[in-house]
N, C-alpha and C positions, 0 to 999 in steps of 0.2 A: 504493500500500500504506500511503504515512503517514496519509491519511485514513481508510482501512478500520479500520486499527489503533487510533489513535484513538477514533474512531466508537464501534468494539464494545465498548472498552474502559469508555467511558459511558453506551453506550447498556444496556450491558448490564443495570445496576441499573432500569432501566424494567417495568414488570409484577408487581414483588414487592410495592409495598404499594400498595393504593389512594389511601392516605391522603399518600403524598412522590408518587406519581401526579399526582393534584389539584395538590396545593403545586408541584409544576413546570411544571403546565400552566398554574395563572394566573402564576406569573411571567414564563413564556416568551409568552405572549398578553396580559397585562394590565398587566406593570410598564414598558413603554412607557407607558402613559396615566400610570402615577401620574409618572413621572420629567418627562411632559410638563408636569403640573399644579404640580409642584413649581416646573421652571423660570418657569413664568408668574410663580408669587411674586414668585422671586429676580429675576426681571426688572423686575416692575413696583416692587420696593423701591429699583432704581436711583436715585437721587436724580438722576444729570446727565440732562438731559434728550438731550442728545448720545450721549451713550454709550450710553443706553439705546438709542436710535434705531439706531447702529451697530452693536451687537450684534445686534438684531431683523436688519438688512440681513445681517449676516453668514451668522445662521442661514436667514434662506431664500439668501441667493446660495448656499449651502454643498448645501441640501438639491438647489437646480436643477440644480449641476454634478451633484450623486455620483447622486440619486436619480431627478431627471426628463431624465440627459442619458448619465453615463457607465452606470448600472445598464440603461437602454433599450438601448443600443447593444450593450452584452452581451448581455441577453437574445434582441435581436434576431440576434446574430451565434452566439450559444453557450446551447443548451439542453440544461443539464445536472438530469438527473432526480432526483430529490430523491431520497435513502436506502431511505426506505422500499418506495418504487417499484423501485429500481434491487436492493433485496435481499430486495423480496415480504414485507415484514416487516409488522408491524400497527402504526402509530404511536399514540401518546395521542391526537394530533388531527390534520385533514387539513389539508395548505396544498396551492393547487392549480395556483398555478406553480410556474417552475421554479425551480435551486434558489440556484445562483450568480450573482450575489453574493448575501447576505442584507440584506435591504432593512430588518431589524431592529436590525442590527449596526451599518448606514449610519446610521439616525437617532439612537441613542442615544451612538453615537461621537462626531457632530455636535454635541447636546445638551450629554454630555460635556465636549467641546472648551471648548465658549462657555461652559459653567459654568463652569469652570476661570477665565476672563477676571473672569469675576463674584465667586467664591468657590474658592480653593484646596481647601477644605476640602469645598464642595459637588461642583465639580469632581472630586474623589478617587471621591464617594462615586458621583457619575454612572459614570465610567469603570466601575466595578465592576459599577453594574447593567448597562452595556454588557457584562462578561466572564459577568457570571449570568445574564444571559438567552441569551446564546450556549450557554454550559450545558447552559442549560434545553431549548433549541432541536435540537441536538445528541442530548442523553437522549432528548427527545421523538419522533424518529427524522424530524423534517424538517431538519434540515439536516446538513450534512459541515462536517469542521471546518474547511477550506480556505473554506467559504462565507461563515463568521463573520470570518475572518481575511482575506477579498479585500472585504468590507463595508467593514472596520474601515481598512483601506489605502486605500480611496476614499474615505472618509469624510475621513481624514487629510488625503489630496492635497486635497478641496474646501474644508477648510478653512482652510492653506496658503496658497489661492489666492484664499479672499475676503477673507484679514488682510492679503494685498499689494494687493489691488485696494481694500479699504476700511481703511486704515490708521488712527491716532485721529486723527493731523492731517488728515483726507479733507478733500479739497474739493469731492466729490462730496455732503456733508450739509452743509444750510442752516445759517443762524447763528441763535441766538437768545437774544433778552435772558438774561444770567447771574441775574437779579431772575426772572423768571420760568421758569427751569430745571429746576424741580420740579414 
């Protein structure tokens, strides 16, 4: 019931204007890519060349656990139907798996995280577009809120476990001239 309630409570505003329509569906569909392109910046301004290097490692170690290893193994174990499906409704746009976890929530939470390491201030603003595109996701009538919130909990656990496995002292990343670090 906490999901339905949820749910309906913001899905409800969906179908009244075409115009917050639109504006939710390319956020909920597009502002993935722009938050992706942003990190590229913030990443390539790194000046250490170490760090840059380990944060890159971080983000995909992070993406393999939550998105190519824990989100498979759920889907493959628990197929839970998306909102729209499950209450015959009409969504703004179609997503045609299933629905938990959300695999939107996992990479922006991800993103997120690492930006944080990079820029507090960037980092803040990542976390956000990860809670607005859930939102958006939610309004849009493909996902339940439990979907956005069991994303955002793997995403966390993956990232957790590649800041213990690739620490800044790693000895798993080569050394290289501090003259040439840039």
């Amino acid at each position: 019931m906490f999901d339905l309630g949820i749910f309906q409570f913001i899905s409800e505003f969906a179908n009244r204007s075409a115009l917050a329509d639109w504006f939710v569906v390319v956020i909920a569909e597009y502002l993935p890519y722009l938050a992706g392109i942003i990190a590229i910046i913030l990443w390539i301004r790194i000046p250490a060349w170490r760090e840059r290097m380990r944060l890159f490692i971080i983000i995909t170690f992070s993406l393999l656990i939550a998105r190519g290893f824990i989100f498979e193994i759920i889907h493959y174990f628990y197929s839970r139907p998306r909102p729209f499906i499950a209450l015959q409704i009409t969504p703004l746009f179609i997503e045609t798996s299933y629905a938990f976890p959300s695999s939107h929530a996992i990479v922006l939470t991800i993103l997120g995280c690492v930006v944080y390491m990079i820029s507090k201030r960037w980092g803040i603003i990542f976390l956000l577009f990860a809670c607005i595109n859930a939102l958006a996701r939610i309004y849009s009538g493909v996902h339940w809120p439990t979907d956005s919130l069991g994303g955002i909990v793997i995403a966390l656990i993956a990232v957790v476990i590649a800041i213990k496995v690739f620490p800044k002292d790693s000895y798993l990343l080569p050394e290289k001239d501090s003259e040439t670090d840039n």
